[in-house]
C-alpha positions as CSV (number, residue, x, y, z in Angstrom):
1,X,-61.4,-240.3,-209.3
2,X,-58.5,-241.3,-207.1
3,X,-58.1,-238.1,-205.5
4,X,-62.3,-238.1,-204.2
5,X,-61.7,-242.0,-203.1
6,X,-59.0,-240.6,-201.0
7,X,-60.8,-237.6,-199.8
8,X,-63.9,-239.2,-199.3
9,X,-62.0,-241.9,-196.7
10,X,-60.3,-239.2,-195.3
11,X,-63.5,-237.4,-194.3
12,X,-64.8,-240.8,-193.0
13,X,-62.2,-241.1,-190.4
14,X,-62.5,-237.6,-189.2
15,X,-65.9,-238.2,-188.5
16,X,-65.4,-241.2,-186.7
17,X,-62.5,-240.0,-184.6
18,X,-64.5,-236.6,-183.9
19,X,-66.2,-237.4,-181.0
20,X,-63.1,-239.5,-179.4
21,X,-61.2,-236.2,-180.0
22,X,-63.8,-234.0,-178.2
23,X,-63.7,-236.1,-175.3
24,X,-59.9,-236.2,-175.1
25,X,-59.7,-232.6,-175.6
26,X,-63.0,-231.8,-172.9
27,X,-61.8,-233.7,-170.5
28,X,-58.0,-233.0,-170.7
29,X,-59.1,-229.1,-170.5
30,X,-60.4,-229.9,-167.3
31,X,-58.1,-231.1,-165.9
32,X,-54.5,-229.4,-164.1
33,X,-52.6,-227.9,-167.6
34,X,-49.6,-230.1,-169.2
35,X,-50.9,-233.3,-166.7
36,X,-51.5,-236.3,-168.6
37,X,-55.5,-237.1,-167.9
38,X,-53.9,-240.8,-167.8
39,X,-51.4,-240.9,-165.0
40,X,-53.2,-239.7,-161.7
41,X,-51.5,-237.6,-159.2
42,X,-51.8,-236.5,-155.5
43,X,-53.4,-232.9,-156.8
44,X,-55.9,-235.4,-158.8
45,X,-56.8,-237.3,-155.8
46,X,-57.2,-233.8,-154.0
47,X,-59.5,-232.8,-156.5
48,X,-62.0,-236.3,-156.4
49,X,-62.2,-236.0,-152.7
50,X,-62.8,-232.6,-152.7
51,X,-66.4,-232.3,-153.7
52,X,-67.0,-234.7,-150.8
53,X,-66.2,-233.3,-148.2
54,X,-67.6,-229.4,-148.9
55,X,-70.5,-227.7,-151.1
56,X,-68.9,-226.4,-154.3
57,X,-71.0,-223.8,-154.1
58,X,-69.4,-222.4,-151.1
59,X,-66.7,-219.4,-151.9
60,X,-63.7,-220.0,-153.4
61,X,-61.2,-219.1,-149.9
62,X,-63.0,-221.5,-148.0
63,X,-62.5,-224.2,-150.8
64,X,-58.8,-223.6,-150.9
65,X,-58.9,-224.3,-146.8
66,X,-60.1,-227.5,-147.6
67,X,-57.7,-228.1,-150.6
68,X,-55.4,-227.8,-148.0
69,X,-56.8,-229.9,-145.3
70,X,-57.6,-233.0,-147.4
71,X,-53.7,-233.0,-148.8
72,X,-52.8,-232.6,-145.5
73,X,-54.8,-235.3,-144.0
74,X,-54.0,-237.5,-147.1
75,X,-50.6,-237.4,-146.8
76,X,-50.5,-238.1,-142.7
77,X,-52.5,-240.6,-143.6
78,X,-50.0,-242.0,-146.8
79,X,-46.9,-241.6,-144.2
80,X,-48.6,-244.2,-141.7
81,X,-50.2,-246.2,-144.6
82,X,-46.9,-246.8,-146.9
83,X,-44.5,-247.0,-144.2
84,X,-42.5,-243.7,-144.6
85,X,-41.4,-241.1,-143.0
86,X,-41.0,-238.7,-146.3
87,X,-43.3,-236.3,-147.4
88,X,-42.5,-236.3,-150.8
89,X,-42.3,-240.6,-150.6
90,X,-45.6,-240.8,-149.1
91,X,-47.2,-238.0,-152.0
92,X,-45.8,-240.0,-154.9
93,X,-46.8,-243.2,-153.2
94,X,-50.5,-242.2,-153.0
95,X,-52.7,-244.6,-155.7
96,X,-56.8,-244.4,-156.0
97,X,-57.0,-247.9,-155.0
98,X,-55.6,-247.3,-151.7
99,X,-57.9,-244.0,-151.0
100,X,-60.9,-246.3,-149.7
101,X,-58.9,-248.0,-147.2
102,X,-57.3,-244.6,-146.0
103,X,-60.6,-243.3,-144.9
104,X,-61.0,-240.9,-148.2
105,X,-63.8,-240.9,-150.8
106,X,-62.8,-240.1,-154.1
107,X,-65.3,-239.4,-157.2
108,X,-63.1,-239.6,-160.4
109,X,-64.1,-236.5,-163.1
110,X,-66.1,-239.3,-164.8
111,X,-67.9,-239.9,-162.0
112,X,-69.0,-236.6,-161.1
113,X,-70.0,-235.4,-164.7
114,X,-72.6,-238.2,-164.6
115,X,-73.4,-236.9,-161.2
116,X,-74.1,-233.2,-162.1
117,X,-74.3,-233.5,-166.2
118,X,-72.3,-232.1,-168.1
119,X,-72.5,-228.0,-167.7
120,X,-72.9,-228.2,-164.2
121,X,-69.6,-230.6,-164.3
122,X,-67.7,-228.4,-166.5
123,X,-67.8,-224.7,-164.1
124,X,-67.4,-226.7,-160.9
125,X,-64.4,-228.8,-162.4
126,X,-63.3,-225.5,-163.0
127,X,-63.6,-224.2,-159.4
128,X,-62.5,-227.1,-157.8
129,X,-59.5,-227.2,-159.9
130,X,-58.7,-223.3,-158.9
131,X,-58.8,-224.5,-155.7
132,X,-56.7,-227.2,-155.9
133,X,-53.8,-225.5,-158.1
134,X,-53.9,-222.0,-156.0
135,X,-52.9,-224.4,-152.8
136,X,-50.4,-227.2,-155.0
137,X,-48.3,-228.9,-152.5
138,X,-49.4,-226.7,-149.4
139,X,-50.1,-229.1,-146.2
140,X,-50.1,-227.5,-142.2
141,X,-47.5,-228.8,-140.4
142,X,-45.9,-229.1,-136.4
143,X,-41.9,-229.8,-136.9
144,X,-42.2,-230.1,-140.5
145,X,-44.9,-233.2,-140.8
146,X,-48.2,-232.9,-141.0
147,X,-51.1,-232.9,-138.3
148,X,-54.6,-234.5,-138.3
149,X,-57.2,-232.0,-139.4
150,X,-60.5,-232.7,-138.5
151,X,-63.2,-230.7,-139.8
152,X,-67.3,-230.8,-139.3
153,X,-70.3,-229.3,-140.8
154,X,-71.3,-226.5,-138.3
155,X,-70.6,-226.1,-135.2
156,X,-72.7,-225.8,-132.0
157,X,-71.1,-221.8,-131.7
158,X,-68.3,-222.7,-130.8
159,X,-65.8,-225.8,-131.8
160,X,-64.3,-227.9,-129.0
161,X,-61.2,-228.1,-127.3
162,X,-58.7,-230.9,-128.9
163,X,-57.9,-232.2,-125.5
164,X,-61.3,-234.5,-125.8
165,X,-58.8,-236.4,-127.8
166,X,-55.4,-236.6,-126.0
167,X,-52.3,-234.5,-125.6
168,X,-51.2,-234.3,-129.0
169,X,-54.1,-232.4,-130.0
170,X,-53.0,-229.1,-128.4
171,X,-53.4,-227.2,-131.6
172,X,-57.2,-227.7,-131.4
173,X,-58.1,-224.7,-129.6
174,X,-62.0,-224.0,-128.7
175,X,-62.9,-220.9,-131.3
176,X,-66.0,-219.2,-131.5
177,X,-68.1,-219.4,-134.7
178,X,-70.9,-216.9,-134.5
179,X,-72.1,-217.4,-138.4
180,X,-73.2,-221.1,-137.1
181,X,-76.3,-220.1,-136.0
182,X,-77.3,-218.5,-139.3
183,X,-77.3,-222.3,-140.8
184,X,-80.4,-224.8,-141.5
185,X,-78.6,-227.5,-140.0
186,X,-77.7,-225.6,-136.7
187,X,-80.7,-226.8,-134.5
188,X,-82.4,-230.3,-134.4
189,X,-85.6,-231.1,-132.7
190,X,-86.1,-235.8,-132.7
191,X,-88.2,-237.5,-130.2
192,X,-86.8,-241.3,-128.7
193,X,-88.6,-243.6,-127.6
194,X,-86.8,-244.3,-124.5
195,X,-87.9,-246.0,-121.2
196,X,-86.4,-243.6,-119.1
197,X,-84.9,-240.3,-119.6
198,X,-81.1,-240.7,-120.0
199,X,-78.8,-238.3,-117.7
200,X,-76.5,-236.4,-118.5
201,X,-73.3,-236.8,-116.1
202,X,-70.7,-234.3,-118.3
203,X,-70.1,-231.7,-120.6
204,X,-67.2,-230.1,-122.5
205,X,-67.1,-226.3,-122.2
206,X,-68.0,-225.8,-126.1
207,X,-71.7,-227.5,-124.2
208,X,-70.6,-230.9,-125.9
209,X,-71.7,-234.4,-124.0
210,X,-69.0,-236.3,-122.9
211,X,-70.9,-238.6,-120.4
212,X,-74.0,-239.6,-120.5
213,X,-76.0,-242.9,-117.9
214,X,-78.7,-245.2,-119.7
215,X,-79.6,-247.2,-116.6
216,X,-76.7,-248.7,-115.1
217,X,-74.7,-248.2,-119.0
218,X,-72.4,-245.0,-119.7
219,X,-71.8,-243.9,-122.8
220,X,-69.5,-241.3,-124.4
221,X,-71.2,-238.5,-125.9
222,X,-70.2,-239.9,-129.4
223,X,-71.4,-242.9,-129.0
224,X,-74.7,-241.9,-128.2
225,X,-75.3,-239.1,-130.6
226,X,-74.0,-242.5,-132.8
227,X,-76.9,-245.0,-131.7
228,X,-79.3,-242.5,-132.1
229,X,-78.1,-240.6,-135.0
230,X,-78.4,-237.7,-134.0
231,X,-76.9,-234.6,-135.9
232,X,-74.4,-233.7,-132.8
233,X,-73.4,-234.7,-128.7
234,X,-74.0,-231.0,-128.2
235,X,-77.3,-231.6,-126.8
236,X,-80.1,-231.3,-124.2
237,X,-82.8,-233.9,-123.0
238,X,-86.3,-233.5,-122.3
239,X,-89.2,-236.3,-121.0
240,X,-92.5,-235.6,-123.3
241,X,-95.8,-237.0,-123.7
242,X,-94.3,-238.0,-127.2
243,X,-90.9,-239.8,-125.8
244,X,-87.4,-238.1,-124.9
245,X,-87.4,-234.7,-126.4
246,X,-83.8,-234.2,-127.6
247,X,-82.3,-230.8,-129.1
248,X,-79.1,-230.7,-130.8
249,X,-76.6,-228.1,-131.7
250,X,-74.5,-228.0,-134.5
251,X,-73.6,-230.8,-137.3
252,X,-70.9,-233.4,-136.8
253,X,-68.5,-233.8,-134.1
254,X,-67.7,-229.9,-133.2
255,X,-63.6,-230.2,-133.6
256,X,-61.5,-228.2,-135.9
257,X,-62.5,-226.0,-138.9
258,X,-66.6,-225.7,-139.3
259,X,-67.2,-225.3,-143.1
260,X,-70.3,-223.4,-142.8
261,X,-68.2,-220.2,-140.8
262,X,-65.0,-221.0,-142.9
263,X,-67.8,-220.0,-145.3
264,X,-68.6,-217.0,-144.0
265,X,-65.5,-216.0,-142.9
266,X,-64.5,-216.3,-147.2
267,X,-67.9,-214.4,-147.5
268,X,-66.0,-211.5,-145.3
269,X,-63.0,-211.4,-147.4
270,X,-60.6,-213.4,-145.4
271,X,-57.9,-215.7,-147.1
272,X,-58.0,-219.1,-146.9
273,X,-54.5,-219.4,-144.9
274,X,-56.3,-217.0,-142.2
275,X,-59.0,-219.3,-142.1
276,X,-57.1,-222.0,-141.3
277,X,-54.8,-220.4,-139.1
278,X,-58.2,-219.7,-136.8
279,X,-59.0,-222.9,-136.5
280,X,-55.6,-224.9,-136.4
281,X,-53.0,-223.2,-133.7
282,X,-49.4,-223.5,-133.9
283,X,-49.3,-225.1,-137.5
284,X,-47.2,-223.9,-140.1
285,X,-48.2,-224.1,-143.6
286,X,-45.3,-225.4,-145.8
287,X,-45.1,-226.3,-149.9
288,X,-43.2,-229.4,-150.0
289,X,-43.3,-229.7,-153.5
C-alpha cells in the first residue's frame, strides 16, 4: 500500500513538472548549445535584433552579412555608449536594457514565438541562430575597431557615395546593384498636394537629392523624403492635375549594403564575407573573441 502511495505522488509530480520541463528543454534547444537561456550574451542580442532588421526568409549568406553588421554596429555603438576603448570591454558590457537607447530593436525568443507561433518560431530560430554562430565574434574593422555600417532596403541601382556623410566615410564606395530593380519596393508613384512644384537644386551621382527649394526654404534631400514620407530622396518631380507627381527609386537612404541584392548576390552563390567586402571597402573582418 505504501509502495502505490509513493508511486502514485511520484507520478503526480511528473505530471505537474512536465510541461515546465518541455519549455525548459524547447526553449534551451533553441537557443546557442551549452549557453545558459538565463544569462544573455552579445551573440543573444545579435540574434533578437536580427529578425528586425532583414526577412528571415532571405538566404542564409546574406543573413550571416547581417549577423555581422549588427555585431559590428552594436559594438561601435557599446564602445561610445560604456566609455571604452576595448572591444572585448564593450561586448561583455552590452545588457538588453541599454539596446533601446543604442538605436537597436531587440525581440527576445519569447517575443518572437508569439509573433510567428510556435513552428514557424522554431525553423527560423533555427536559421537565425546558424547565422549568428557561423559569424560568432566576427565584426569589420579599419585599424582594428570597428566602423559604422549602414544598410537599407533596396537601392535606387546603385548605393551612394559615403562622402554625403563626411570624410570618415571613405569606405562607402558607390556600387552598382543591378538585382534592385527586380524588387516590389524598387519604384514609388504618391501625389502631394503642394502649392507649387518644389525644385530640385542637386543630386548625388547615385541620382540621390541632396538639395531641394520649397519657396524661399531649402531642404536636404533627407529631410524631405522625411516630411513627406516618401520611400527614398532618389526622386523626380512632376506638376499634375492631381498635385505634385513624385517617383521614387529605391527603399531607405541608398548607403551601404542593400539587403534585397545582398540577397541575390547569396541567391548566386557568393559568401557572405564577399558580400560584404562589396559593399564595405577597406574593412577587415576580424574575430575578436
Amino acid at each position: 500500500m505504501r509502495e502505490k502511495i509513493k508511486t502514485g505522488i511520484s507520478i503526480f509530480i511528473i505530471l505537474i513538472l512536465l510541461p515546465y520541463v518541455a519549455v525548459v528543454f524547447r526553449t534551451g534547444n533553441m537557443r546557442r548549445e551549452g549557453k545558459a537561456a538565463e544569462v544573455p550574451g552579445l551573440e543573444d542580442y545579435v540574434a533578437g535584433i536580427l529578425p528586425g532588421q532583414i526577412p528571415v526568409s532571405c538566404h542564409i549568406e546574406a543573413l550571416k552579412a547581417q549577423a555581422v553588421i549588427i555585431r559590428t554596429n552594436l559594438l561601435k555603438k557599446s564602445i561610445e555608449f560604456y566609455g571604452t576603448d576595448s572591444i572585448q570591454e564593450a561586448a561583455e558590457a552590452v545588457r538588453q536594457s541599454d539596446l533601446k537607447a543604442m538605436g537597436f530593436s531587440y525581440a527576445s525568443p519569447e517575443e518572437l514565438e508569439r509573433l510567428w507561433g510556435y513552428e514557424q518560431w522554431e525553423a527560423y530560430q533555427e536559421k537565425i541562430w546558424q547565422a549568428v554562430q557561423a559569424t560568432e565574434g566576427q565584426i569589420l574593422t579599419i585599424d582594428n575597431m570597428p566602423v559604422e555600417l549602414p544598410y537599407h532596403a533596396v537601392s535606387a541601382g546603385r548605393t551612394r557615395s559615403g562622402g554625403v556623410l563626411g570624410v570618415g566615410y571613405s569606405y562607402l564606395e558607390s556600387v552598382d546593384c543591378p538585382g534592385d530593380v527586380e524588387s516590389a519596393d524598387y519604384l514609388n508613384i504618391q501625389f502631394l498636394t503642394l502649392s507649387e512644384l518644389p525644385e530640385i537644386t542637386e543630386r548625388d551621382d547615385a541620382g540621390y537629392v541632396t538639395e531641394i527649394r520649397m519657396g524661399e526654404e531649402y531642404l536636404a534631400g533627407e529631410e524631405f523624403r522625411s516630411r513627406f514620407s516618401l520611400n527614398s530622396s532618389n526622386f523626380t518631380l512632376e506638376q499634375t492635375e492631381e498635385g505634385v507627381r513624385v517617383v521614387t527609386k529605391g527603399l531607405g537612404h541608398g548607403l551601404g549594403l542593400s539587403i534585397f541584392q545582398a540577397n541575390r548576390q547569396a541567391q548566386d552563390g557568393r559568401p557572405y564575407l564577399e558580400i560584404l567586402l562589396y559593399f564595405y571597402k577597406n574593412v577587415e573582418c576580424i574575430s575578436f573573441s
